[in-house]
PDB file of N, CA, C, O and CB in Angstrom:
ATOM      1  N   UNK A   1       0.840  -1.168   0.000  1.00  0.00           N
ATOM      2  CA  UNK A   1       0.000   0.000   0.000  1.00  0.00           C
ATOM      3  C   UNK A   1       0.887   1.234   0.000  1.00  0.00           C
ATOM      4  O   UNK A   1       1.844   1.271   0.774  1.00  0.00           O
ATOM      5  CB  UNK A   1      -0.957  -0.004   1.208  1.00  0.00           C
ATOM      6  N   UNK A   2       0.563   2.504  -1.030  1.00  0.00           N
ATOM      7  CA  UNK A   2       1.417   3.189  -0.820  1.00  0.00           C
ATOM      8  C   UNK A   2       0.794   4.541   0.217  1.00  0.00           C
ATOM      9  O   UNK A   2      -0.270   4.310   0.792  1.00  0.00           O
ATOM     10  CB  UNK A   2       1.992   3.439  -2.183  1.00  0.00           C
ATOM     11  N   UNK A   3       1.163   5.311   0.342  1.00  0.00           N
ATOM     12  CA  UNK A   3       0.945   6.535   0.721  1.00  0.00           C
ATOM     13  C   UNK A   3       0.044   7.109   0.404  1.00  0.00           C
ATOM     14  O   UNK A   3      -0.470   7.751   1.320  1.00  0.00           O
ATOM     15  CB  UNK A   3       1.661   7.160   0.539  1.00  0.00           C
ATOM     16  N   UNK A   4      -0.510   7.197  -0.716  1.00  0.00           N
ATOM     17  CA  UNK A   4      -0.636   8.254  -1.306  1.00  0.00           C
ATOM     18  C   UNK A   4      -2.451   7.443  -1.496  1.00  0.00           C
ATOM     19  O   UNK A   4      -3.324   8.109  -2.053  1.00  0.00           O
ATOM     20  CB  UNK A   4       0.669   8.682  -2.716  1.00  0.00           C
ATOM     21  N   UNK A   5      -2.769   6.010  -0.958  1.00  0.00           N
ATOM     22  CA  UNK A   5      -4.360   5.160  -0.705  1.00  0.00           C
ATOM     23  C   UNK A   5      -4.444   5.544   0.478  1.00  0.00           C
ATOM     24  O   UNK A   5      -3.599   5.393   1.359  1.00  0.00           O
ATOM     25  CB  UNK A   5      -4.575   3.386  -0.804  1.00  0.00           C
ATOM     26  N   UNK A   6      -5.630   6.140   0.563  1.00  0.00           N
ATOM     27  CA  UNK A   6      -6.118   6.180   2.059  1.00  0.00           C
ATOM     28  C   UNK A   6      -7.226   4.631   2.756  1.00  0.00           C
ATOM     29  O   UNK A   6      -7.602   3.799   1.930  1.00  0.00           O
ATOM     30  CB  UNK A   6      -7.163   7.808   2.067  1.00  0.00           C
ATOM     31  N   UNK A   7      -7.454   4.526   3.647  1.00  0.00           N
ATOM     32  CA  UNK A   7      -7.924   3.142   4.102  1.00  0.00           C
ATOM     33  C   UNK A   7      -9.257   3.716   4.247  1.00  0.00           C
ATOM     34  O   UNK A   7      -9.387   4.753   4.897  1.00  0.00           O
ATOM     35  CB  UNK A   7      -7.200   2.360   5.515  1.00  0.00           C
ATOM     36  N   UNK A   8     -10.119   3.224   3.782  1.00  0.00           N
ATOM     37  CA  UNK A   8     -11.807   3.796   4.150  1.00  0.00           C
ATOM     38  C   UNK A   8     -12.644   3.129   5.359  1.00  0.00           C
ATOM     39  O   UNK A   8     -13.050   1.966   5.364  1.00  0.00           O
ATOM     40  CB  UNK A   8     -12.858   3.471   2.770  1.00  0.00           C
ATOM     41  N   UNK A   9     -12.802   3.955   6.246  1.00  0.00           N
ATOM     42  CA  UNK A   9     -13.114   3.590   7.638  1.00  0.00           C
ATOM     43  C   UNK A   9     -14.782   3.378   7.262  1.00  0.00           C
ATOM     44  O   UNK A   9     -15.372   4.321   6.733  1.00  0.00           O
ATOM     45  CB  UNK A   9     -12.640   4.919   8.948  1.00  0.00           C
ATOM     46  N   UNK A  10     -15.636   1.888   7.607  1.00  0.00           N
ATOM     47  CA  UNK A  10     -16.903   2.039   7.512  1.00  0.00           C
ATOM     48  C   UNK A  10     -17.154   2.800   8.359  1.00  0.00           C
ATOM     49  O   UNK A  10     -16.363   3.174   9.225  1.00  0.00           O
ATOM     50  CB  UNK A  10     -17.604   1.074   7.541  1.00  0.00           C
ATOM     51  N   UNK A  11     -18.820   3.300   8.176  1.00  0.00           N
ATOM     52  CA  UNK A  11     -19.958   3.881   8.691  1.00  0.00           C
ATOM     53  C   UNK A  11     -20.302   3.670  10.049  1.00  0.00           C
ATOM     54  O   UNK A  11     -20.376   4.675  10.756  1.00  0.00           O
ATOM     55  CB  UNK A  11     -20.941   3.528   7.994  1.00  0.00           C
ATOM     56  N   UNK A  12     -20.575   2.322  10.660  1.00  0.00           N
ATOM     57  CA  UNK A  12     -20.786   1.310  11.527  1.00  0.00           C
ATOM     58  C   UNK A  12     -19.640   0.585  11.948  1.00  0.00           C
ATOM     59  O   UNK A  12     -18.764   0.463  11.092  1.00  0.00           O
ATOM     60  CB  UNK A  12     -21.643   0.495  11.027  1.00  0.00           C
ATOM     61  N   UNK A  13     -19.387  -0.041  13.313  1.00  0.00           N
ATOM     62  CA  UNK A  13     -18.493  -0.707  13.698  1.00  0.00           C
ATOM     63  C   UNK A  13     -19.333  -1.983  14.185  1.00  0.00           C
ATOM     64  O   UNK A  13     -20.275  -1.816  14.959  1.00  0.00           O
ATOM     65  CB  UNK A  13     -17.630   0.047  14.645  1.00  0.00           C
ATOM     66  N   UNK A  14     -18.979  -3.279  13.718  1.00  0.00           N
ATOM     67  CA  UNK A  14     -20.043  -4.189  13.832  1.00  0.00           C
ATOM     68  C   UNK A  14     -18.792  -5.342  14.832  1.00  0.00           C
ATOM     69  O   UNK A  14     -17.576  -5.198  14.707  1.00  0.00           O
ATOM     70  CB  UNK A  14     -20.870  -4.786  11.977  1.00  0.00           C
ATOM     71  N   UNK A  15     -19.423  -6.417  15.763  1.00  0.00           N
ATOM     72  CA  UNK A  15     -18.828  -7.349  16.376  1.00  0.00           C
ATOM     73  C   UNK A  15     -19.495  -8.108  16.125  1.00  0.00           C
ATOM     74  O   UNK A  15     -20.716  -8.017  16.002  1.00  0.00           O
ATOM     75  CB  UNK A  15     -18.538  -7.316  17.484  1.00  0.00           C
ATOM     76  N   UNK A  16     -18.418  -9.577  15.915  1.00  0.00           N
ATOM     77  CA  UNK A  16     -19.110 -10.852  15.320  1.00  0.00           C
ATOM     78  C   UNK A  16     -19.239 -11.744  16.340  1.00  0.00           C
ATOM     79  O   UNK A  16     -18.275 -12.214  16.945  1.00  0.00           O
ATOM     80  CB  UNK A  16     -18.365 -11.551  14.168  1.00  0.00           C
ATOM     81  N   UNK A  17     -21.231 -12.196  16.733  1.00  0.00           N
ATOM     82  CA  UNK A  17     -21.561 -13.370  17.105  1.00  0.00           C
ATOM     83  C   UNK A  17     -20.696 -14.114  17.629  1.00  0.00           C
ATOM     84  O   UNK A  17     -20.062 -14.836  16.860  1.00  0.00           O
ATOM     85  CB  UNK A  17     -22.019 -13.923  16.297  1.00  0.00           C
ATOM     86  N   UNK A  18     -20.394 -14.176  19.099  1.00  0.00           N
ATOM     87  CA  UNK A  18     -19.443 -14.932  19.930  1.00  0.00           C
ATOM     88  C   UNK A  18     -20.206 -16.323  20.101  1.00  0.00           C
ATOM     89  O   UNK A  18     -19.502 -17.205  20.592  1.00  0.00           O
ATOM     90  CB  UNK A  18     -19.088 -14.144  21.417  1.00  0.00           C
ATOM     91  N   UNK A  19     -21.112 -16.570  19.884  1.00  0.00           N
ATOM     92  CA  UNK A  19     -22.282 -17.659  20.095  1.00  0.00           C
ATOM     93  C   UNK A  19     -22.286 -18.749  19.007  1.00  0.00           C
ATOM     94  O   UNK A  19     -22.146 -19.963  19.160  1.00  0.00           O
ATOM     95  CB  UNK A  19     -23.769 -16.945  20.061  1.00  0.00           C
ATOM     96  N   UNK A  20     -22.489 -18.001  17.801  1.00  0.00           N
ATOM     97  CA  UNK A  20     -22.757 -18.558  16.151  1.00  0.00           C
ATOM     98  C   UNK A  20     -21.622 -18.317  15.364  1.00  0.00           C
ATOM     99  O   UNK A  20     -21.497 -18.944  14.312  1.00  0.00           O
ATOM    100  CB  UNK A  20     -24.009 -17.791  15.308  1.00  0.00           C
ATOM    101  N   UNK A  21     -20.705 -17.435  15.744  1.00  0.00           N
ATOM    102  CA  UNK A  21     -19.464 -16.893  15.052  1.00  0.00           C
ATOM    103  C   UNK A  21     -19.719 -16.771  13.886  1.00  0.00           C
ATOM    104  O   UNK A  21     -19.282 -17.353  12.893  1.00  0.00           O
ATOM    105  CB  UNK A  21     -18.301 -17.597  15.120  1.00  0.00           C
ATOM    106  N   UNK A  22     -20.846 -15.564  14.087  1.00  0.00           N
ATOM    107  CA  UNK A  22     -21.968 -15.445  12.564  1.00  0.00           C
ATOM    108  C   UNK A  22     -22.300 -15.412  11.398  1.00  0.00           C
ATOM    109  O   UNK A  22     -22.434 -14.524  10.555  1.00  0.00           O
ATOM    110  CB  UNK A  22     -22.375 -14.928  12.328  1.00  0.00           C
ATOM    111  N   UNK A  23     -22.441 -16.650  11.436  1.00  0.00           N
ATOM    112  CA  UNK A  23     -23.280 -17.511  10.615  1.00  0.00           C
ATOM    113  C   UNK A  23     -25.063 -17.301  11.307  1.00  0.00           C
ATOM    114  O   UNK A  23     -25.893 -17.329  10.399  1.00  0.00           O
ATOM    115  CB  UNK A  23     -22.546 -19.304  10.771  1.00  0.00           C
ATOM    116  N   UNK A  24     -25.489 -17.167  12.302  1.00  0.00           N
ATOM    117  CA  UNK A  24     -26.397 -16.660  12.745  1.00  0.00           C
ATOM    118  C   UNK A  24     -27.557 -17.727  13.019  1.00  0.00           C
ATOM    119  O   UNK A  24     -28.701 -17.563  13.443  1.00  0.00           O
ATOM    120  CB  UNK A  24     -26.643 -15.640  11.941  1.00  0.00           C
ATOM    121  N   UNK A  25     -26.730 -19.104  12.554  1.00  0.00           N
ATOM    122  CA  UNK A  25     -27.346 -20.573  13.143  1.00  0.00           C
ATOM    123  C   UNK A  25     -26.562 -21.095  14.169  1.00  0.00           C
ATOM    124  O   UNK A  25     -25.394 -20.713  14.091  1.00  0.00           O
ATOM    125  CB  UNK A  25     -27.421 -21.763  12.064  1.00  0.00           C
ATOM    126  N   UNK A  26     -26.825 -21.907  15.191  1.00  0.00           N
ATOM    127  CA  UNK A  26     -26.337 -22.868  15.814  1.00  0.00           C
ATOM    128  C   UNK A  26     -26.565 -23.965  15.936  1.00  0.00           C
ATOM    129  O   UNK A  26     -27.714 -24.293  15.639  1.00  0.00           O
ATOM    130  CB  UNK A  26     -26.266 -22.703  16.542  1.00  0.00           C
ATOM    131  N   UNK A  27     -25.688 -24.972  16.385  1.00  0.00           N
ATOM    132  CA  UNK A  27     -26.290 -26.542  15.680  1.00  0.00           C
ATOM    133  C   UNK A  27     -27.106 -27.086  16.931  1.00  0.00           C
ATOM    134  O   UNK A  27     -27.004 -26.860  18.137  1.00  0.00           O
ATOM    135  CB  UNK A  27     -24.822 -27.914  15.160  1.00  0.00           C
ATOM    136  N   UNK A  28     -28.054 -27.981  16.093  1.00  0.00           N
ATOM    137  CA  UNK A  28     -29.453 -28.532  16.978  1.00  0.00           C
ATOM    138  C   UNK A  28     -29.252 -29.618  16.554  1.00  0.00           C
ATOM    139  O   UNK A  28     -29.876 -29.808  15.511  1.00  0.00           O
ATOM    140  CB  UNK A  28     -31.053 -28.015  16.760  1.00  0.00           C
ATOM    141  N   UNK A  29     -28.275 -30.988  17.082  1.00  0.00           N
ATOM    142  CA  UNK A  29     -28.408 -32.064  16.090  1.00  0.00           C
ATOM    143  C   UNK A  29     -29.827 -32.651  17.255  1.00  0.00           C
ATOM    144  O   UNK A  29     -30.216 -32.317  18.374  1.00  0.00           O
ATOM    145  CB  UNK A  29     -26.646 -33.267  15.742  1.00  0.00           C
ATOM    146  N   UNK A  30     -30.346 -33.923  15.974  1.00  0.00           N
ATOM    147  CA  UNK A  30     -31.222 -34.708  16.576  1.00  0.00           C
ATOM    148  C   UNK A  30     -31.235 -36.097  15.991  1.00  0.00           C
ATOM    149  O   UNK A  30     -31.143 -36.218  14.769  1.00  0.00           O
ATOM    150  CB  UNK A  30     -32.470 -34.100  16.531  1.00  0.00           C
ATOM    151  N   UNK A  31     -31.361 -37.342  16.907  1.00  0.00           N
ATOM    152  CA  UNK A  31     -31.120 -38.794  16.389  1.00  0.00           C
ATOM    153  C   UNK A  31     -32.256 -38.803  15.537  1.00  0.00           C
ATOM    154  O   UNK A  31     -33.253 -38.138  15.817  1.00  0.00           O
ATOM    155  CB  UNK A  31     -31.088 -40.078  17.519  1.00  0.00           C
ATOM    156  N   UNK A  32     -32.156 -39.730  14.194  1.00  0.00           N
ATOM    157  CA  UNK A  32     -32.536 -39.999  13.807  1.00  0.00           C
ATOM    158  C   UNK A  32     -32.712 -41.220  13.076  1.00  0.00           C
ATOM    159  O   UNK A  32     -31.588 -41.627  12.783  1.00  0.00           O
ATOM    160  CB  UNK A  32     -32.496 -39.370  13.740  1.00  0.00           C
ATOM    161  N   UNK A  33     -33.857 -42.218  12.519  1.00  0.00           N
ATOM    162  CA  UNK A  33     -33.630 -43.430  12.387  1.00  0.00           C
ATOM    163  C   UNK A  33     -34.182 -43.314  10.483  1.00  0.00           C
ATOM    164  O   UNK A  33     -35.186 -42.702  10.117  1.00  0.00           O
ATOM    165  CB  UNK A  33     -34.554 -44.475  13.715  1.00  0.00           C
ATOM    166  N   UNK A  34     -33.377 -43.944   9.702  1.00  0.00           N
ATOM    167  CA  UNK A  34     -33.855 -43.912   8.001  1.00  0.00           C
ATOM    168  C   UNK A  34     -33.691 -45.054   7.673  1.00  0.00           C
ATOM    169  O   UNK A  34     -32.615 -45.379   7.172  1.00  0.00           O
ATOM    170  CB  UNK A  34     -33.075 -43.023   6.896  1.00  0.00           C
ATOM    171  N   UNK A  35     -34.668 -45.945   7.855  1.00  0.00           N
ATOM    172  CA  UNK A  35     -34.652 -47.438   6.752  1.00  0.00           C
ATOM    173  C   UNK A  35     -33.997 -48.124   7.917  1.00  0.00           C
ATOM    174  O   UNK A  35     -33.298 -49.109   7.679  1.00  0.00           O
ATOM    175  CB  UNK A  35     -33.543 -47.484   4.932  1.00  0.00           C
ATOM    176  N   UNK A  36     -34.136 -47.746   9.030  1.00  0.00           N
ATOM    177  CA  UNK A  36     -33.658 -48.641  10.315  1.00  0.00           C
ATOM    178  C   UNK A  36     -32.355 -48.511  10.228  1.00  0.00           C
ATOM    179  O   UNK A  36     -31.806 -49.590  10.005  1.00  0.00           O
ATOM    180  CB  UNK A  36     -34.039 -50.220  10.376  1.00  0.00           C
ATOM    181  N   UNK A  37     -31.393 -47.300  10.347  1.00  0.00           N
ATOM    182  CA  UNK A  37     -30.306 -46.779  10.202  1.00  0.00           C
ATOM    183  C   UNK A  37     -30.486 -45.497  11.260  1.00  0.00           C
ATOM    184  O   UNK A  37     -31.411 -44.687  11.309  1.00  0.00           O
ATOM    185  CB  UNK A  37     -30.022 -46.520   8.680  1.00  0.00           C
ATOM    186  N   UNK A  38     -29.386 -45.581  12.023  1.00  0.00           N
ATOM    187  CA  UNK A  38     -29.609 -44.178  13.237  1.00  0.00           C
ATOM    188  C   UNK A  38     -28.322 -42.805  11.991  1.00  0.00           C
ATOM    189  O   UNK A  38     -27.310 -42.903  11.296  1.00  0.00           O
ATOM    190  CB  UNK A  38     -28.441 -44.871  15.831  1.00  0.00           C
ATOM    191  N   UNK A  39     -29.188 -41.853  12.375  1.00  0.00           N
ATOM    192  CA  UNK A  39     -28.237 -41.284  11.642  1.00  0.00           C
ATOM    193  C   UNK A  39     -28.822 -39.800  12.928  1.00  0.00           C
ATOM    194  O   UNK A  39     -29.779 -39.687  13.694  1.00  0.00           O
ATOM    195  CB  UNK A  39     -28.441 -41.300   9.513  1.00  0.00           C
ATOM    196  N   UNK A  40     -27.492 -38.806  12.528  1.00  0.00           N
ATOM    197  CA  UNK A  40     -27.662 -37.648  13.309  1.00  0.00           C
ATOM    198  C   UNK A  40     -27.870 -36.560  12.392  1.00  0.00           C
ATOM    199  O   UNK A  40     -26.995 -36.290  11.570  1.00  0.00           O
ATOM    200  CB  UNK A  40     -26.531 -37.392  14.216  1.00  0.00           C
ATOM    201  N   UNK A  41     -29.490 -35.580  12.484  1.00  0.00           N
ATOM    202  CA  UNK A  41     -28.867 -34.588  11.404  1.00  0.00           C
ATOM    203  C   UNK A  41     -29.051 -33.189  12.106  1.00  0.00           C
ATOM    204  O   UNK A  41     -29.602 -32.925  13.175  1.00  0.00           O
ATOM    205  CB  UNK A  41     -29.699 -34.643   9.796  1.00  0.00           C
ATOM    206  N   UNK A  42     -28.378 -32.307  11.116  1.00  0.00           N
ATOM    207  CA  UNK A  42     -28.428 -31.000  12.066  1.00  0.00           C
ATOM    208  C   UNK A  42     -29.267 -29.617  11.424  1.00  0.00           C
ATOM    209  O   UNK A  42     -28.581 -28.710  10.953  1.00  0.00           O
ATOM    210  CB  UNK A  42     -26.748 -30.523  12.355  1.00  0.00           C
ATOM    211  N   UNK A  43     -30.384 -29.528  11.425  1.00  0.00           N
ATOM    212  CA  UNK A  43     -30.991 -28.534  10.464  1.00  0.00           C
ATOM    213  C   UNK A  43     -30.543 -27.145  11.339  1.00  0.00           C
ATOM    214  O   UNK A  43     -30.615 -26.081  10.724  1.00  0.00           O
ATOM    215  CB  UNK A  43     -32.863 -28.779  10.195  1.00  0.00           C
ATOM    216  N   UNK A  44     -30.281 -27.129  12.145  1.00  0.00           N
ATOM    217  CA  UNK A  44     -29.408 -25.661  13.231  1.00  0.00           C
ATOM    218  C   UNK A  44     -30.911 -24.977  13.615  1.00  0.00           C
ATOM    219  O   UNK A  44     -31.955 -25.248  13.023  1.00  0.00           O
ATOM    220  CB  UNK A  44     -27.995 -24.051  12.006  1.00  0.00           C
ATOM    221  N   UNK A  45     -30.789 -24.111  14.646  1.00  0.00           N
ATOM    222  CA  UNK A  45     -31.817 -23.369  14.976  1.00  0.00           C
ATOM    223  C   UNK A  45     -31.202 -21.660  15.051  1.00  0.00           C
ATOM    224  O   UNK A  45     -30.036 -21.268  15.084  1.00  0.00           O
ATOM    225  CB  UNK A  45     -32.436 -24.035  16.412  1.00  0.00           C
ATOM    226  N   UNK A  46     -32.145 -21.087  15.059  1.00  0.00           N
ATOM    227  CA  UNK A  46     -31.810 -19.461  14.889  1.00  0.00           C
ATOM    228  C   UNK A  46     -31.209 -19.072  16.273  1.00  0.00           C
ATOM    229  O   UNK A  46     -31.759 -19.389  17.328  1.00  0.00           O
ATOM    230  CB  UNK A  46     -33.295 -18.419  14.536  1.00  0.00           C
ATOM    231  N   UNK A  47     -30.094 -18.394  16.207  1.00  0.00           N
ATOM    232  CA  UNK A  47     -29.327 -17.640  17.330  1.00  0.00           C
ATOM    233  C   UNK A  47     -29.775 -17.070  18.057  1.00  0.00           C
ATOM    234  O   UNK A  47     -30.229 -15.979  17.713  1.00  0.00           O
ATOM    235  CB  UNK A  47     -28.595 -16.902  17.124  1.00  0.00           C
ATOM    236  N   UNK A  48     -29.894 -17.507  19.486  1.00  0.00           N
ATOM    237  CA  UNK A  48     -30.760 -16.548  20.394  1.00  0.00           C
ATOM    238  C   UNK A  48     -30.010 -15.477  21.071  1.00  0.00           C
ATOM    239  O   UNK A  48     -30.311 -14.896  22.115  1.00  0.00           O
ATOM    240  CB  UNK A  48     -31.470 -17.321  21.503  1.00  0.00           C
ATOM    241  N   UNK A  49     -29.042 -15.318  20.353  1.00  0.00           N
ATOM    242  CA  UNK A  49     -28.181 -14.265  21.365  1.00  0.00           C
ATOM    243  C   UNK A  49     -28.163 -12.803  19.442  1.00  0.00           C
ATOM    244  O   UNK A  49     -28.134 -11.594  19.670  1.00  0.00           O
ATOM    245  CB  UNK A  49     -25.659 -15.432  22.257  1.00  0.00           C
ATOM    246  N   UNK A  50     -28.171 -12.969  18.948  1.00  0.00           N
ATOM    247  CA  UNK A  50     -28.026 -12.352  17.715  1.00  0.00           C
ATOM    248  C   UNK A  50     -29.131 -11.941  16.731  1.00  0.00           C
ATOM    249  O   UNK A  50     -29.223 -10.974  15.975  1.00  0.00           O
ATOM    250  CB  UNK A  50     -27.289 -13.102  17.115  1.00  0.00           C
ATOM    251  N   UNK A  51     -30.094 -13.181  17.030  1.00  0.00           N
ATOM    252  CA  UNK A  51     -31.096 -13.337  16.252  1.00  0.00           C
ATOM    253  C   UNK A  51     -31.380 -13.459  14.857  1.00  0.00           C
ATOM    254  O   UNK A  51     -32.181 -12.959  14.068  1.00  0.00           O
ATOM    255  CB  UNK A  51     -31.583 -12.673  16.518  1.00  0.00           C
ATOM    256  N   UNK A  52     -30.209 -14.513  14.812  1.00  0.00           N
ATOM    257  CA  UNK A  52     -29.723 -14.985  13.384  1.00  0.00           C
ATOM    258  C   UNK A  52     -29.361 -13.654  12.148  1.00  0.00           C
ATOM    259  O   UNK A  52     -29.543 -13.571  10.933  1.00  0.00           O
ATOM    260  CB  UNK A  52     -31.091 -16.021  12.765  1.00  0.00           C
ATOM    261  N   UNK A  53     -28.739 -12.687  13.239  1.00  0.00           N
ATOM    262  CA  UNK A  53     -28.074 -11.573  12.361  1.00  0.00           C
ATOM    263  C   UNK A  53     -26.428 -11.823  11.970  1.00  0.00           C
ATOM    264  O   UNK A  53     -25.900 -11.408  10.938  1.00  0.00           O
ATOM    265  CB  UNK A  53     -28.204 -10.114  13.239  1.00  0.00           C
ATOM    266  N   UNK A  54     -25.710 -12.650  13.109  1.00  0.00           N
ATOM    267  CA  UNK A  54     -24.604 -12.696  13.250  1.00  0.00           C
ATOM    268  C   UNK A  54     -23.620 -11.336  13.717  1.00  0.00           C
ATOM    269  O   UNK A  54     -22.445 -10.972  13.771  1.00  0.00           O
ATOM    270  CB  UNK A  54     -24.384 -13.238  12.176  1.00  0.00           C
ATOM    271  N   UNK A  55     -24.684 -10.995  13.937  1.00  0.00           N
ATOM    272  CA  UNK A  55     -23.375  -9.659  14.505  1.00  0.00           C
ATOM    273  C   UNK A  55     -23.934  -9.009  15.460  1.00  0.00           C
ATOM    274  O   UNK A  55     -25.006  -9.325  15.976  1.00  0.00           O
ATOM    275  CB  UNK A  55     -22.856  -8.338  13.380  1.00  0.00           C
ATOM    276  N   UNK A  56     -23.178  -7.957  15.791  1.00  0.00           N
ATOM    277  CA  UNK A  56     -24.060  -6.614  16.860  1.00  0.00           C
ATOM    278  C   UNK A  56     -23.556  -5.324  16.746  1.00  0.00           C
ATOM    279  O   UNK A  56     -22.373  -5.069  16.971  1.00  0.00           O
ATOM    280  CB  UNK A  56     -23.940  -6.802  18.586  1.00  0.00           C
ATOM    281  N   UNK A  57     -24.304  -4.569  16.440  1.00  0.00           N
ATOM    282  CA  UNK A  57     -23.991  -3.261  16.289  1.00  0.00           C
ATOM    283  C   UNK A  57     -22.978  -2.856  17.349  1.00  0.00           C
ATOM    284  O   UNK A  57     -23.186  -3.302  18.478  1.00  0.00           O
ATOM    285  CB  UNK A  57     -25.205  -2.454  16.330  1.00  0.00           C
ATOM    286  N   UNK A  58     -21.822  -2.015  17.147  1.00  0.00           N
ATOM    287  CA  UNK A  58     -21.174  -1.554  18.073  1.00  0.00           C
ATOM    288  C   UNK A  58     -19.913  -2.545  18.278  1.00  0.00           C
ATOM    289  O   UNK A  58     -19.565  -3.543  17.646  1.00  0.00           O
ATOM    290  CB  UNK A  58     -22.078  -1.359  19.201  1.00  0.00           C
ATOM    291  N   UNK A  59     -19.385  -1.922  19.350  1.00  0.00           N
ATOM    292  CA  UNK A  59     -18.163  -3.347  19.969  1.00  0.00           C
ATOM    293  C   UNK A  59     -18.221  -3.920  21.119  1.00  0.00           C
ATOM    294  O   UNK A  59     -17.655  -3.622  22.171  1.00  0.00           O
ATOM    295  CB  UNK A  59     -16.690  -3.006  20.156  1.00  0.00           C
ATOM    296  N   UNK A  60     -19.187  -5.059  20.784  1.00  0.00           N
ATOM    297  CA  UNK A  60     -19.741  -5.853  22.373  1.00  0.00           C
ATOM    298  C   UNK A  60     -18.522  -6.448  22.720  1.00  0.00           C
ATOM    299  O   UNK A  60     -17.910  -6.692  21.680  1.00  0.00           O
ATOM    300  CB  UNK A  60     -21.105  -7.224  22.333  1.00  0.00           C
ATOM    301  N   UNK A  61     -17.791  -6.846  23.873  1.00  0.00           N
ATOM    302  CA  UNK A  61     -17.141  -7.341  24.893  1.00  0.00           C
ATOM    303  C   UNK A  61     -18.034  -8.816  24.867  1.00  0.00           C
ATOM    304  O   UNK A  61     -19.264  -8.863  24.891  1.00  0.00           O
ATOM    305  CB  UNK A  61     -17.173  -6.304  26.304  1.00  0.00           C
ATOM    306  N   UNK A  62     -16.692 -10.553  24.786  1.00  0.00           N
ATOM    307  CA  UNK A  62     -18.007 -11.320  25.192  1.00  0.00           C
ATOM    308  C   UNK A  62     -18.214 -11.373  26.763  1.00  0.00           C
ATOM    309  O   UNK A  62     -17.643 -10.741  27.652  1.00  0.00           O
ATOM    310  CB  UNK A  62     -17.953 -12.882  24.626  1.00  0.00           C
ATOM    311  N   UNK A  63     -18.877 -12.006  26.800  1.00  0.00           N
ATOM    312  CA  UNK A  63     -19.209 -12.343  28.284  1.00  0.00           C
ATOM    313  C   UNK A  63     -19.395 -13.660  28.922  1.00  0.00           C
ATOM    314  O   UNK A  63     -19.657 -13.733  30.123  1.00  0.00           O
ATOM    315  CB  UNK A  63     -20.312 -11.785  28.564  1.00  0.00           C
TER     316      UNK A  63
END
C-alpha cells in the first residue's frame, strides 16, 4: 500500500456473534432413524443471542 491510498473507515463498527461466530445458526443435532439406520442430522436453529443476524452493532465485549 502506498501513501498516497487512504484506508476507508466504515460507517458502523459491527462485532461478530461470539455464540454462532456469525453464521447466525447454531447446531441442533437430533437422532434420527432412516430405513432402520440411526443417523444424526443437524438442520441448526436461529441464534438466540443475535437473532440470526450474526453480529451486533457496536463493539460488544463477550461475556
Amino acid at each position: 500500500m502506498s501513501e498516497d491510498e487512504e484506508l476507508e473507515v466504515p460507517a458502523e463498527v459491527h462485532t461478530v456473534c461470539q455464540h454462532c461466530g456469525g453464521g447466525g445458526m447454531v447446531a441442533d443435532p437430533k437422532l434420527a432413524v432412516i430405513s432402520g439406520v440411526s443417523h444424526v442430522l443437524d438442520n441448526g436453529r436461529p441464534c438466540p443471542h443475535c437473532e440470526t443476524k450474526g453480529r451486533f452493532a457496536g463493539i460488544v465485549p463477550p461475556v
